[in-house]
TILO-905056 format. One record per residue: residue in three letters; x, y, z negated of N, C-alpha, C, CB in turn. Coordinates in steps of 0.02 Angstrom, whole numbers, plus 32768, in hexadecimal, padded with zeros to 4 digits. Glycine has a CB too. Example, Ala and Ser with C-alpha at 12.3 -4.5 7.8 and 13.67 -1.06 7.14 Angstrom:
ALA82947EE47E7A82677F1F7E7A82947F5B7E7A82357F207E3CSER82827F907E9E82AC7FCB7E9B828580027E7682C07FE27EE2
END
This chain:
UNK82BA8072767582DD809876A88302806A76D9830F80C97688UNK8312803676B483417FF576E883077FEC772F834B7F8C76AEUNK82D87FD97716829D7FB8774882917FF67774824D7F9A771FUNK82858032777182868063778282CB807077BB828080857745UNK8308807077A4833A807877C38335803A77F0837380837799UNK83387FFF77E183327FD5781283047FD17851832B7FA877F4UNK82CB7FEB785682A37FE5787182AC803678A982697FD3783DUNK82DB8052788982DE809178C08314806D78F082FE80E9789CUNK833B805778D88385804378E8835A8017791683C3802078A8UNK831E7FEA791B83007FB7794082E87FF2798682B97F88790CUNK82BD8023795F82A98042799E82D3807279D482788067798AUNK832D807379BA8349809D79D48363806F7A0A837380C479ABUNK8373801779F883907FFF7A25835D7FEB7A4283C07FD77A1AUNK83187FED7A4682ED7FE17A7A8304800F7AA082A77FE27A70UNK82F7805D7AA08315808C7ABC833E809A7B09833580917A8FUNK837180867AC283B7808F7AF983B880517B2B840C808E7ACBUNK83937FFC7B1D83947FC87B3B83617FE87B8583787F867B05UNK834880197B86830F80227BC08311805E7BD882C780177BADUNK834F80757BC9836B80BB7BE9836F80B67C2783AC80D37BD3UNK83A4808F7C2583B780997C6D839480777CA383F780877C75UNK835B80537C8E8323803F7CB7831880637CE482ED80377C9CUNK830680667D2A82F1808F7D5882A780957D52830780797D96UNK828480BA7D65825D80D67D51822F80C17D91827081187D3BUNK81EE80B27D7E81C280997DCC819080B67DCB81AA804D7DDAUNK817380D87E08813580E77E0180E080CA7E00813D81047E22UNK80C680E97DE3808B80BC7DD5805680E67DEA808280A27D88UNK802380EB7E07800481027E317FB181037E0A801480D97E74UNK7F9E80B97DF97F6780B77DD97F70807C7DA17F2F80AF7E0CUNK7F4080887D7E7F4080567D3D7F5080117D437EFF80537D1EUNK7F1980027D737F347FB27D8D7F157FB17DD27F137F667D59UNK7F667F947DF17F537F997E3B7F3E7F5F7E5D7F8A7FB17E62UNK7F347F687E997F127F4A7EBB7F387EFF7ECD7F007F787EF0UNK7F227EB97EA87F627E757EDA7F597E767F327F457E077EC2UNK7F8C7E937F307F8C7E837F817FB97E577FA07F987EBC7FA6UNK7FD27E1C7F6B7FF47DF07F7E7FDD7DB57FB280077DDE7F49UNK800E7D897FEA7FF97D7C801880227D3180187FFF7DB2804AUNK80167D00804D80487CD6804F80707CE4808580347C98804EUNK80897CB7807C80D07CB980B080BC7CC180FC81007C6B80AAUNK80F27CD8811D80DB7CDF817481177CC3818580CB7D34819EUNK810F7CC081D081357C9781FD81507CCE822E81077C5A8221UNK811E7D02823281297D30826480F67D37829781637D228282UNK80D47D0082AA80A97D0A82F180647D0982D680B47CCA8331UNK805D7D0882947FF87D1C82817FEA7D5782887FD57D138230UNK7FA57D5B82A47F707D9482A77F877DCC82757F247D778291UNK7F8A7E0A829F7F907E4482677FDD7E4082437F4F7E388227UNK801E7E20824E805E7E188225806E7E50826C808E7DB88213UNK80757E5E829580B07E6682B980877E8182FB80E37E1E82C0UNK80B57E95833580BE7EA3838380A67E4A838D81227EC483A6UNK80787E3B83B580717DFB83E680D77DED83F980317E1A8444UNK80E47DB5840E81257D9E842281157D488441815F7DA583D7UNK80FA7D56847D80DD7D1A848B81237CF084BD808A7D2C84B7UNK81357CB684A5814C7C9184AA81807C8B8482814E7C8C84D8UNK81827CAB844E81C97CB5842D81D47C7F840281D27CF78403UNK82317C7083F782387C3B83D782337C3E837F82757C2583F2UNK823B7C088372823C7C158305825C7C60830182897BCB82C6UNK82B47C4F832182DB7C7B830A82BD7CB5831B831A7C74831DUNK82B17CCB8363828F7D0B838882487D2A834682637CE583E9UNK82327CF3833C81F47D1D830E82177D2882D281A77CF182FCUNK824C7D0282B782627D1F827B82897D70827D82927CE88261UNK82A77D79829F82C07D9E82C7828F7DF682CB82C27D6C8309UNK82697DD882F982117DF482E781FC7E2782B281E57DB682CBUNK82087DE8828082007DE9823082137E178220821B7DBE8206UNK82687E00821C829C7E3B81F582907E7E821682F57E2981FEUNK82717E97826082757EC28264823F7EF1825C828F7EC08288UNK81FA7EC4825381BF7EE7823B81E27EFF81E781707EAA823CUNK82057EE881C081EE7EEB818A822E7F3D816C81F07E8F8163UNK82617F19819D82917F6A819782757FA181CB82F07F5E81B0UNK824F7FA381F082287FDD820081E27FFA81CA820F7FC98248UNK81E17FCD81A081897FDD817D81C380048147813E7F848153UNK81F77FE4812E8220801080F7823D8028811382467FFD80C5UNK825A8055814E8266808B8156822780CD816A8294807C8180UNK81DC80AC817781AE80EA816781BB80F38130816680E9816FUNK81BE80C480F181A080CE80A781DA80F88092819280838073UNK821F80FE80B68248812A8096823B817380BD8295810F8097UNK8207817180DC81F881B480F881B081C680E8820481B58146UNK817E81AE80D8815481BD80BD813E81BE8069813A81A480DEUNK816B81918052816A81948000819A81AF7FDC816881587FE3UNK81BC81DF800A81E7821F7FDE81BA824B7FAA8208825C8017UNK8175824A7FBF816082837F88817182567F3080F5829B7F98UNK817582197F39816981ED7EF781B981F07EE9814081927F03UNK81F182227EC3823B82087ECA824881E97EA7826A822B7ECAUNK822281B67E73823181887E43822B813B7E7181F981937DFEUNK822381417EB4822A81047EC8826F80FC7EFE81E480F27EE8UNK828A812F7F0082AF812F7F1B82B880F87F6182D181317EEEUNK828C81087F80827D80DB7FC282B980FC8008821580EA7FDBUNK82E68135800282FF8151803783528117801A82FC81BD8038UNK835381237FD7839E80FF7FC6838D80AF7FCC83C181137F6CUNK837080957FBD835D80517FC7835C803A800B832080467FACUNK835B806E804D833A8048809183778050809D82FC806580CBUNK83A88092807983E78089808F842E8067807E83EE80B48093UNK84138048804284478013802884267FE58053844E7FFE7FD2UNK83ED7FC2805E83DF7F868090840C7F7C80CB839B7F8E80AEUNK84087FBC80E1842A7FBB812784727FB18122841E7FFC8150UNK848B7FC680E884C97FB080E484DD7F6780C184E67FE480C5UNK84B87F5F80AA84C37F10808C84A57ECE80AB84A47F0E8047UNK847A7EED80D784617EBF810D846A7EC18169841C7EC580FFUNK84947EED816584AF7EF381A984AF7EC781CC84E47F0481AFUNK84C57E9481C484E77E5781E784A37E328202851D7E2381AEUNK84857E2681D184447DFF81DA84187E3381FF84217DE58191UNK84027E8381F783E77EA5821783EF7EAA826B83F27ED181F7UNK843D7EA6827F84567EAA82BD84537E7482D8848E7EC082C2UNK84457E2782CB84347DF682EC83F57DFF82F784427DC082D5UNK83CF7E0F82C783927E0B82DB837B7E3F831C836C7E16829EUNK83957E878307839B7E9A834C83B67E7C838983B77EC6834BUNK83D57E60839984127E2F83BC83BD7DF383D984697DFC8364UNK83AE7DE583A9838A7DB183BB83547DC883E983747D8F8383UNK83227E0283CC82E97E2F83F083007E39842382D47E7083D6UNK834C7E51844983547E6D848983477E4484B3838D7E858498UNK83807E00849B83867DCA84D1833F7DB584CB83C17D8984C3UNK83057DB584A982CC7D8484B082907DB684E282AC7D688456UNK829C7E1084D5826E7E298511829F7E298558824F7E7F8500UNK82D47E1E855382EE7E1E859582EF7DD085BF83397E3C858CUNK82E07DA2859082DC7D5485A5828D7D5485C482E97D158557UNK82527D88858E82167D7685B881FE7DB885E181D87D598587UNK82267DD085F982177E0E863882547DF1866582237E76861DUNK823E7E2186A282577E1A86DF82997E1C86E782407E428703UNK82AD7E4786C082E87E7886CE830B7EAA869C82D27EA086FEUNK83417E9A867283557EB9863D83507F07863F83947EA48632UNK83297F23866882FD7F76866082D97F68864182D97FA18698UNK82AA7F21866182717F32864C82627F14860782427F21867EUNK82867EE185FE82967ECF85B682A97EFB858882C37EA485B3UNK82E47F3B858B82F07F67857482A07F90855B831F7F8285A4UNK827F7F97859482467FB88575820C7F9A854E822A7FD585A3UNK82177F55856E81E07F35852D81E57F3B84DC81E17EE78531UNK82437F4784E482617F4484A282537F7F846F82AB7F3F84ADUNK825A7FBA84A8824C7FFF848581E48000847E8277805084CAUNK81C97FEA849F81847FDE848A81747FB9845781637FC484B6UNK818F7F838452818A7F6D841881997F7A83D981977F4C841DUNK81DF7FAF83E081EE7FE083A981B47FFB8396821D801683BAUNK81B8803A83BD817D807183B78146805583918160808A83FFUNK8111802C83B080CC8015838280F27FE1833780897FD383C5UNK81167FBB833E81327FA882ED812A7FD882C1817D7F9B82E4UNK814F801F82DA8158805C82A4811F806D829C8180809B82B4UNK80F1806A82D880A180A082BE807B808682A4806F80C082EDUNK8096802E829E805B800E8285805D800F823D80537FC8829FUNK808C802D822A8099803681DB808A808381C780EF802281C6UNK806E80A181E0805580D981BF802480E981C08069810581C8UNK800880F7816D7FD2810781587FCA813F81287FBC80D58145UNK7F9A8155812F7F7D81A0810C7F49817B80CC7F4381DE8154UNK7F20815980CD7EF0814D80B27EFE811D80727EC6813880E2UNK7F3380F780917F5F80B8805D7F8A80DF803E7F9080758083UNK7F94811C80457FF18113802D800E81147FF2801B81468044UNK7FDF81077FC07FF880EF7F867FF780AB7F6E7FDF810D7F5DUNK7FD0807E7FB07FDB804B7FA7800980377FBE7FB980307FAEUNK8028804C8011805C802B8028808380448003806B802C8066UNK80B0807D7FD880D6809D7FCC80F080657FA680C880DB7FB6UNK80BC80667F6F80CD80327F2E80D87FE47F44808880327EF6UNK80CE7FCD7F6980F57F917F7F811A7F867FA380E17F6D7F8DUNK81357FC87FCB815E7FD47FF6819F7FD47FDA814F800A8014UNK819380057F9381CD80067F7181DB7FDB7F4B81D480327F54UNK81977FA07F3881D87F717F1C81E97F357F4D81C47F4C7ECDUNK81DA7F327F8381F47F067FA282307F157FC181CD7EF27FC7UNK823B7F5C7FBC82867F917FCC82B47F717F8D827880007FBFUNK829A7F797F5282AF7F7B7F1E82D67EFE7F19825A7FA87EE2UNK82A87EF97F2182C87EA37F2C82E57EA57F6582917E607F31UNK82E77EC67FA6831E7EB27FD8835C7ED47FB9830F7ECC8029UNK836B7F067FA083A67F297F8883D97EEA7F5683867F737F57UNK83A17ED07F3283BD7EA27F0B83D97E507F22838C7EA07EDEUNK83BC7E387F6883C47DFA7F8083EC7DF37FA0839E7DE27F98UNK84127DB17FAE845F7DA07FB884547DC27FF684817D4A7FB8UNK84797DB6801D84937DC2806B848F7D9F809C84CA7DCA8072UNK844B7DA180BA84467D5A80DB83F97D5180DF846E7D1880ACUNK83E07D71809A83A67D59808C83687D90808783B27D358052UNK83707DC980C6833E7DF880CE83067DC880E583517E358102UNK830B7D9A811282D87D84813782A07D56810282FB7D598175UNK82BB7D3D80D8829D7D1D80AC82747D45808E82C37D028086UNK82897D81806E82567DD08065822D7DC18085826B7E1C807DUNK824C7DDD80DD82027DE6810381C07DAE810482157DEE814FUNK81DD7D6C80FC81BA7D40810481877D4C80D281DB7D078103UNK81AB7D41808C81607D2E805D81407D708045816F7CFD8010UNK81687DAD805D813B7DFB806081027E25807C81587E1C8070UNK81197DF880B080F37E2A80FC80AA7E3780E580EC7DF48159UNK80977DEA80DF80537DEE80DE80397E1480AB80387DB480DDUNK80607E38806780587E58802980577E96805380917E4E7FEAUNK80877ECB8079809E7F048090805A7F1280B680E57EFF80B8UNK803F7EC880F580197EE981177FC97F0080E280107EB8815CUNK7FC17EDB80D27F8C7ED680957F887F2A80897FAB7EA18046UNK7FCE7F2E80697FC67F7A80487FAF7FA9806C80007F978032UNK7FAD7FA680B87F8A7FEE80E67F417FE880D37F907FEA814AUNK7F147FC580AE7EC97FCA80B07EBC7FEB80767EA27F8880B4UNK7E99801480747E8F8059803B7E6C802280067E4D80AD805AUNK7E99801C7FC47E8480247F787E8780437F4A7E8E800A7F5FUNK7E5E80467F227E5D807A7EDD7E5F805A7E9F7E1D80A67ED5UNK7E60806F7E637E81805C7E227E5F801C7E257E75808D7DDBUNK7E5B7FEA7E187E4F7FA57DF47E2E7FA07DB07E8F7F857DEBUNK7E487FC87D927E367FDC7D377DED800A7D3D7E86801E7D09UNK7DE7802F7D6A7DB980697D717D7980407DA17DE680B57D9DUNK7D53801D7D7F7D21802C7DAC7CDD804C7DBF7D1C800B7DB3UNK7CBB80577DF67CB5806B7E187C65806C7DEC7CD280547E56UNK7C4280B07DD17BF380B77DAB7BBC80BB7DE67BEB81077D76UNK7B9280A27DED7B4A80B17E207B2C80CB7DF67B1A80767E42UNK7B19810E7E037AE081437DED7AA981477E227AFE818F7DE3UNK7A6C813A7DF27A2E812C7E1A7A0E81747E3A79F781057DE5UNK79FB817E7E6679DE81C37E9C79A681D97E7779C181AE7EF4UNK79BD820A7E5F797382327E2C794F82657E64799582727DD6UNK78FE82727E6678F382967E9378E682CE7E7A78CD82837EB8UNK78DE83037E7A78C4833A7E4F788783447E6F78EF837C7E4AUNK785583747E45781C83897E68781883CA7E8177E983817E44UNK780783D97EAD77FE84107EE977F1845D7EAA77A383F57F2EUNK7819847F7EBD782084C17E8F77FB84F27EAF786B84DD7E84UNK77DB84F37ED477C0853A7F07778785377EEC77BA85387F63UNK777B85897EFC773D85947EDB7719857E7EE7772785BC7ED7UNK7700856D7F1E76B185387F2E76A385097F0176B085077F71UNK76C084EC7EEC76C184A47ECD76B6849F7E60772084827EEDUNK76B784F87E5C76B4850F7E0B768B85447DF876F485257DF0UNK7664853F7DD3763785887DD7764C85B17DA775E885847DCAUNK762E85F07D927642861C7D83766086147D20760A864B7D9EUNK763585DB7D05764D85C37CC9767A85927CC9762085B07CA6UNK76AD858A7D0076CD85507D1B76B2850C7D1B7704854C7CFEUNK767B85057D34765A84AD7D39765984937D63761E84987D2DUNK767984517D727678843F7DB87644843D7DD8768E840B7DC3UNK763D843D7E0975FB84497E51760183ED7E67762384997EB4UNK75D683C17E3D75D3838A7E7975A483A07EB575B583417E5CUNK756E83C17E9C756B83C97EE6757683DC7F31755983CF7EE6UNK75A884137F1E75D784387F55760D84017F5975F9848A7F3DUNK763583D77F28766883BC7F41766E83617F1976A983F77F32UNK7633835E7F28762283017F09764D83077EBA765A82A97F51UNK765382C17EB0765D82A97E62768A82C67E4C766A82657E52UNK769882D57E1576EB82EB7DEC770682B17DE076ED83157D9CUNK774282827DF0775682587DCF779882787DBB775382197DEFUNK778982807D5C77D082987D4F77C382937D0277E882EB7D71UNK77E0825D7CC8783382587CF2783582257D16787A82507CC5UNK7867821E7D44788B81E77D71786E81AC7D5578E181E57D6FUNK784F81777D5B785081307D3578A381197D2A782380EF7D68UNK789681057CFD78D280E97CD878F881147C9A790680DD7D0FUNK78DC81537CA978F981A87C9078DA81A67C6178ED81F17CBAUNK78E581B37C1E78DC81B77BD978D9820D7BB6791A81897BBCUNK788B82227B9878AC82587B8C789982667B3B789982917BC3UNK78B982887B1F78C182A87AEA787982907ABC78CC82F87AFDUNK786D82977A85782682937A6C783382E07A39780F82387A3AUNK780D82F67A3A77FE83447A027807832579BF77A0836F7A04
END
């Protein structure tokens, strides 16, 4: 009974040790690596074009592609509430303010440095908004972006103050990844070979059901490869 008692007493403090674990969602058996390396900001497919911009300006860039992709994911991955992606985008914003608002700070002065005229810089700024946000929404992915959306929500919540951009850096290329439609990893995918059947109409069977090659050429049946029964 000792070994017995001990061994419950083992599985109760497993238990209670993984209670208060938050709870994550899991979508498929094994998902898809859509891990990436690091970006800089100005490669193919990361971002809005920002042509002439400096380190800081593309970092800048960065931080703001990557808090617009997590604020879709806290609007499109509400149906999942174990990821809690709406409280996560909103502790970010509060724990990363400082660093968020330079980076804004930085985007203004850099479309108003390469336009004419701080209107028209103003509007490059709001264009460049607009397509950032649309370029993050997807119908076809969204259990892929969801699920890395939220944990890359889930590690900015947790990182010092200072250090969103570092996120964006070695993430991006993981986040953008996630818009291309995948399915389970564990599950793959059976090829079933095209069986043809033979023509059922009456022409083709006579009255003791026998096929007609001559009304409708050869019978090939079964299928080659098709195995059937022996009496």
């Amino acid at each position: 009974m000792g070994v017995v008692r001990c061994a419950g007493a083992g599985v109760a403090a497993a238990l209670l040790a993984t209670a208060g674990a938050p709870a994550s969602a899991q979508f498929f058996l094994k998902s898809k690596d859509l891990s990436g390396a690091p970006v800089i900001g100005d490669e193919p497919g990361i971002g809005q074009p920002m042509p002439g911009a400096t380190k800081a300006e593309l970092e800048a860039g960065l931080v703001w592609n990557m808090r617009a992709a997590l604020n879709v994911a806290a609007l499109q991955c509400q149906f999942e509430p174990t990821m809690v992606t709406v409280s996560n985008y909103n502790a970010i914003l509060t724990d990363h303010k400082d660093e968020l608002k330079k980076s804004f700070d930085t985007l203004t002065k850099y479309f108003v440095r390469v336009n004419k005229t701080v209107k028209a810089g103003q509007a490059a700024l709001d264009q460049f908004g607009t397509r950032t946000y649309s370029g993050f929404a997807t119908v076809a992915a969204q259990y892929n972006f969801c699920e890395v959306a939220n944990d890359i929500g889930r590690q900015a919540v947790f990182e010092p103050r200072g250090r969103f951009a570092d996120v964006a850096r070695l993430r991006m290329r993981e986040l953008r990844n996630s818009l291309t439609p995948w399915g389970d990893q564990a599950m793959t995918r059976s090829v079933y070979p095209t069986v043809t059947l033979p023509r059922v109409d009456a022409i083709c069977w006579s009255k003791k059901g026998e096929w007609q090659d001559k009304k409708c050429g050869a019978l090939v049946w079964p299928p080659v490869g098709v195995a059937t029964a022996q009496r």
